[in-house]
DRENPA-44412 format. One line per field, with one value per residue: residue number from 1; residue in three letters; x negated, y negated, z negated of N, C-alpha, C, O in turn. Coordinates in steps of 0.02 Angstrom, whole numbers, plus 32768, in hexadecimal, padded with zeros to 4 digits. Atoms other than C-alpha are relative to their C-alpha. Last residue first. Layout:
<sites>
seq	[NUM|...]
type	[ALA|...]
n_u	[X|...]
n_v	[Y|...]
n_w	[Z|...]
ca_u	[X|...]
ca_v	[Y|...]
ca_w	[Z|...]
c_u	[X|...]
c_v	[Y|...]
c_w	[Z|...]
o_u	[X|...]
o_v	[Y|...]
o_w	[Z|...]
</sites>
This chain:
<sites>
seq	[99|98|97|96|95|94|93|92|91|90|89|88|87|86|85|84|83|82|81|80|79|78|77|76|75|74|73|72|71|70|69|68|67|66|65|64|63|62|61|60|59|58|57|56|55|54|53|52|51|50|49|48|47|46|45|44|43|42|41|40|39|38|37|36|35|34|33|32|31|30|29|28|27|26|25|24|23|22|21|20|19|18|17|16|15|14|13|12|11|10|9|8|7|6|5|4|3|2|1]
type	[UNK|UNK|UNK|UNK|UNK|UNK|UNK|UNK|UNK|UNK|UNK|UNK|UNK|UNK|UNK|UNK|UNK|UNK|UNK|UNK|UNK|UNK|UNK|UNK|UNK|UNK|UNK|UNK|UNK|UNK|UNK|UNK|UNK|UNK|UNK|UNK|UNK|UNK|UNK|UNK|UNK|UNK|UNK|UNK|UNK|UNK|UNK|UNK|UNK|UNK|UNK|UNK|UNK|UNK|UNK|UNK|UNK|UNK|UNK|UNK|UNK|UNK|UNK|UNK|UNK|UNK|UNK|UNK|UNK|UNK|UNK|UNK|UNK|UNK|UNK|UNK|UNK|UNK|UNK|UNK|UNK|UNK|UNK|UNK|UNK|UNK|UNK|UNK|UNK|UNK|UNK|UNK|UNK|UNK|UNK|UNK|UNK|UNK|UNK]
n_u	[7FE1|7F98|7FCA|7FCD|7FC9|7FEB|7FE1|7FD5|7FC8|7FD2|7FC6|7FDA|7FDE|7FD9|7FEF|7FCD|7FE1|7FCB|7FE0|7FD1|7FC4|7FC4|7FF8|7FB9|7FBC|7FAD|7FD1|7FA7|7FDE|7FF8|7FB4|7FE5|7FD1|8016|8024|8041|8028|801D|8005|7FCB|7FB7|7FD7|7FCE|7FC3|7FB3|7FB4|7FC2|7FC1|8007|8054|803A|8045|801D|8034|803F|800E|7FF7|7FFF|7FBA|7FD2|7FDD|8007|7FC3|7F9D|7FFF|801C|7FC2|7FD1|7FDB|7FCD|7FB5|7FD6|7FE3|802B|8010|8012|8045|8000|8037|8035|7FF7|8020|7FE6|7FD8|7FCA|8023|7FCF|801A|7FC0|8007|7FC0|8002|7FF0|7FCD|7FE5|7FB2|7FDC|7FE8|7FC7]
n_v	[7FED|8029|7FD9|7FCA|802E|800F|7FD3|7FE7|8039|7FE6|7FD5|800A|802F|7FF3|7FD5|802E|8024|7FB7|7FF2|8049|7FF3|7FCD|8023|8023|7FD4|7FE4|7FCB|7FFE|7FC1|8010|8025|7FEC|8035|8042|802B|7FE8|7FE2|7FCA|7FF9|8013|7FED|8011|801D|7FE7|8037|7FEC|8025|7FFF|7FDA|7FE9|7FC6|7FF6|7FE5|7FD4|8006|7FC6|7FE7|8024|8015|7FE5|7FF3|7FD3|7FC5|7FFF|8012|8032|8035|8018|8001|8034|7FFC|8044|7FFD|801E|7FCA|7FB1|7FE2|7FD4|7FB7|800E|7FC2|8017|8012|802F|7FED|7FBA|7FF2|7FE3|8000|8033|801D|8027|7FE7|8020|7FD2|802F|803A|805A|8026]
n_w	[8034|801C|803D|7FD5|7FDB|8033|8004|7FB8|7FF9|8033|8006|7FD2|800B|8011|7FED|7FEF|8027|7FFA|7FD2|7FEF|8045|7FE9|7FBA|801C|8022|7FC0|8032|8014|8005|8044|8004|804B|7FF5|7FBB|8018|7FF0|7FBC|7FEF|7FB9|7FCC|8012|8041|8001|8018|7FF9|7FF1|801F|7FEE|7FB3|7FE5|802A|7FE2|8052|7FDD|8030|8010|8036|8031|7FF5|802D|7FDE|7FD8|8024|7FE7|7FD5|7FF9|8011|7FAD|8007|7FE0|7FFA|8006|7FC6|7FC6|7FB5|8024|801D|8044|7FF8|8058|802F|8031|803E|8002|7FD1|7FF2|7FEA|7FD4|7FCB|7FD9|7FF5|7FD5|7FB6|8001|8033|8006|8046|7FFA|8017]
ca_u	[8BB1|8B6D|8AA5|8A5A|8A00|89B3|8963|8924|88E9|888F|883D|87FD|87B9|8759|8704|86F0|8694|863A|85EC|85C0|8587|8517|84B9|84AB|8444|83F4|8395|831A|824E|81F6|818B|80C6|804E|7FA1|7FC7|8022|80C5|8142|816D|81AE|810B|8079|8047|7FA2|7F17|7E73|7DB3|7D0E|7C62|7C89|7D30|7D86|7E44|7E9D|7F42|7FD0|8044|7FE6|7FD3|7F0A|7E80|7E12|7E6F|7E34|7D6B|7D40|7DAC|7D19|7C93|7BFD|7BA0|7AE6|7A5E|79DB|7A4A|7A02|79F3|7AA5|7A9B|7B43|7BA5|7BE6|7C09|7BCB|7B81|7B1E|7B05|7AB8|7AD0|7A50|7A55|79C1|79CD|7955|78AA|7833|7777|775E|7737]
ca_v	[8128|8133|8176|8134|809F|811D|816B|80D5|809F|814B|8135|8096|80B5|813F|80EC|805B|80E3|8146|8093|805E|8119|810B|8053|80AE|8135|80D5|8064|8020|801E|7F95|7FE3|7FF6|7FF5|8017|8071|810B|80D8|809B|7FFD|7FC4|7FC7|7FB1|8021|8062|8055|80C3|80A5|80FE|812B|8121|80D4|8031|801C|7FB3|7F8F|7F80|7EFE|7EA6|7F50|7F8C|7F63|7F4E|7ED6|7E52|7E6F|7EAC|7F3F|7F9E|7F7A|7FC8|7FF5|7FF3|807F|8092|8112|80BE|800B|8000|7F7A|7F10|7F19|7EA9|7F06|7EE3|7F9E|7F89|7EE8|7ECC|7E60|7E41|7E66|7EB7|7F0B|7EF5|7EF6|7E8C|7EBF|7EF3|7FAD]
ca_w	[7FC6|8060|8088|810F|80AB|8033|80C7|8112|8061|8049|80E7|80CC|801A|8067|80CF|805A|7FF2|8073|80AB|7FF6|7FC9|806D|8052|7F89|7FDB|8062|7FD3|803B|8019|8077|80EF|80E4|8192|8163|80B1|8109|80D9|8050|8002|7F5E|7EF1|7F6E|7FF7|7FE0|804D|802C|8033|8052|802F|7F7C|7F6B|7F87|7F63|7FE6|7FA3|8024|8045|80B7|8117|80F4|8171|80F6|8091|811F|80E6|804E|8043|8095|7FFF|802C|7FB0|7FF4|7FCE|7F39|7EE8|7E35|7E84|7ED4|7F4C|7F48|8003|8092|8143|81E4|8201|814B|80E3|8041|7FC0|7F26|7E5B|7E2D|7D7D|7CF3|7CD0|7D3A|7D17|7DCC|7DAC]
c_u	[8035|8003|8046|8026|803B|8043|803C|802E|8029|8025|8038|802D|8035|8041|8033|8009|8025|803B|802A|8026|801B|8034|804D|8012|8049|8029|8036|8021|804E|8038|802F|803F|8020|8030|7FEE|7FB8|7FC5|7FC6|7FE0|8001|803A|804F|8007|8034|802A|803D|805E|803F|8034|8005|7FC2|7FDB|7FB1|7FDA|7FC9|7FC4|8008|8028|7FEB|8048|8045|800E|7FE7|801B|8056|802A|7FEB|8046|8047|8059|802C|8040|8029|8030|7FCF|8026|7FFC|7FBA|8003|7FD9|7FCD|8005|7FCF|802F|802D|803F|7FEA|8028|7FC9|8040|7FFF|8045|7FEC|8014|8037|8017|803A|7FFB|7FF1]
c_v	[8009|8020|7FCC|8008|8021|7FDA|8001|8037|800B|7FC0|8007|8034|7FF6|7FCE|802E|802F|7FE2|7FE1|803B|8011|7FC7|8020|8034|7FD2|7FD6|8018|8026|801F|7FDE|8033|7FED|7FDA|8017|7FED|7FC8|7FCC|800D|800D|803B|8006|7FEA|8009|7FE0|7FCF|801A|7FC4|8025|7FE0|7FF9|8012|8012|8040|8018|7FFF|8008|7FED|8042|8015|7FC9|7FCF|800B|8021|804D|803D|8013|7FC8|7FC2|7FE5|8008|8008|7FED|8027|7FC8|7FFD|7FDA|8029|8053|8010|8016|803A|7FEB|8025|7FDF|7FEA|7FC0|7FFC|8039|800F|8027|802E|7FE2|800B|7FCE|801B|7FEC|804F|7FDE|7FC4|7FB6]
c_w	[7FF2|7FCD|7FED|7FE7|8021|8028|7FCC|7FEE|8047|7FF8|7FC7|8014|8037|7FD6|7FE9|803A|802A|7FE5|7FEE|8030|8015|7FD5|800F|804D|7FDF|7FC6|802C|7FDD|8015|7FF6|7FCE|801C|7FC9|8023|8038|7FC1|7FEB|804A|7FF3|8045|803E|7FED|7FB8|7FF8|7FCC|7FF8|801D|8002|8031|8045|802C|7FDD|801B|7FC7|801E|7FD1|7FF2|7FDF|7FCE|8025|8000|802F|8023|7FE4|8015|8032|8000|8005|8053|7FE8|8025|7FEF|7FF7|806B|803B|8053|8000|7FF1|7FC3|8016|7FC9|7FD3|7FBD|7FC8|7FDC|8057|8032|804A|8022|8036|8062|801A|8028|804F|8016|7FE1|8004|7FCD|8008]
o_u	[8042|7FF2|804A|8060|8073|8080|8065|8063|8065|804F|8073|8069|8071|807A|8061|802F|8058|806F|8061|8062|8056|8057|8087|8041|8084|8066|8073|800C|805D|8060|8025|8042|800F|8026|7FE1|7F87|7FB4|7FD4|7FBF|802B|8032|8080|800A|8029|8029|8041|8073|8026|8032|8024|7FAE|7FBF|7FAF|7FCD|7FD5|7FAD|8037|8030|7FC0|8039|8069|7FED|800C|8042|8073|8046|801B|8069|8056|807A|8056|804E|8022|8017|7FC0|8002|7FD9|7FA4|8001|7FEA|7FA2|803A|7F91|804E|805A|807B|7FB0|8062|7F8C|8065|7FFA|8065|7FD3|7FF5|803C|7FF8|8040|7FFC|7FBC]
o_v	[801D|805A|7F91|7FFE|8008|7FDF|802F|803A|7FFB|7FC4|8016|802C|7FF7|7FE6|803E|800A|8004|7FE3|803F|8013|7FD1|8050|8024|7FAE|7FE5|800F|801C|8057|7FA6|8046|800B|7FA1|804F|7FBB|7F8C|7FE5|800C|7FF4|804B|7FEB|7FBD|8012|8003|7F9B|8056|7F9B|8047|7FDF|8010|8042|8005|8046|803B|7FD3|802F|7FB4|8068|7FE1|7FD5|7FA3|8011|8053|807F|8062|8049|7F96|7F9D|7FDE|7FE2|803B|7FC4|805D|7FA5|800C|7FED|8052|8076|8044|7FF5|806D|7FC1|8041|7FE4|7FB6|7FD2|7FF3|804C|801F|802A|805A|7FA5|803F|7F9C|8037|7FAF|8084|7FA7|7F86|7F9E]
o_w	[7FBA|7FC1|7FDC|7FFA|8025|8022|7FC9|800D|804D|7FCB|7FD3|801A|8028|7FDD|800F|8059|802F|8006|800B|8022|8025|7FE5|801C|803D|7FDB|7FC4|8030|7FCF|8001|8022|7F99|8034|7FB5|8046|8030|7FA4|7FB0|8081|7FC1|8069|8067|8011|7F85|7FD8|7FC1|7FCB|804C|803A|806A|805C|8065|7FA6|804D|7F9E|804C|7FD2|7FEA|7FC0|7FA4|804D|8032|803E|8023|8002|8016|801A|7FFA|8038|8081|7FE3|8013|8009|7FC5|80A1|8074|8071|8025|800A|7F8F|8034|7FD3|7FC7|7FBD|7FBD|7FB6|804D|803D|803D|801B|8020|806A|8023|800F|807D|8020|7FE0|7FE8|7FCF|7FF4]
</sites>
């Protein structure tokens, strides 16, 4: 033993990435969100796990995590259009009509 007590605190890097050395597995963490979001969509999360990492779309967008779209609302887009769709007919049809 050394006579130091305590953790060691130093950087490590592995295949270009930057990572914390984990004393107790004695190996490097690499972080792989580190570096430009990890690869992630800018509006995606990049969530860092063991050995690994994942994208995730943030609130209001959907996809994969590496490209993310912003959600739309088709359903009220296609009640608006059915709507003045129907509106138009039923004023064309209204108009026909004699009183």
């Amino acid at each position: 033993m050394n006579g130091f007590h305590g953790s060691i605190s130093r950087k490590c890097t592995q295949t270009g990435s930057i990572g914390n050395w984990d004393s107790i597995s004695g190996s490097c963490i690499v972080d792989e969100c580190f570096t430009n979001n990890g690869g992630c969509d800018l509006n995606a999360i990049c969530k860092n796990t063991l050995g690994n990492y994942e994208c995730i779309c943030k609130e209001g967008y959907n996809g994969d995590g590496r490209i993310c779209y912003k959600n739309r609302n088709w359903i009220g887009i296609g009640v608006g259009i059915i709507i003045a769709l129907l509106t138009i007919i039923l004023w064309k049809n209204v108009s026909s009509l004699s009183f």
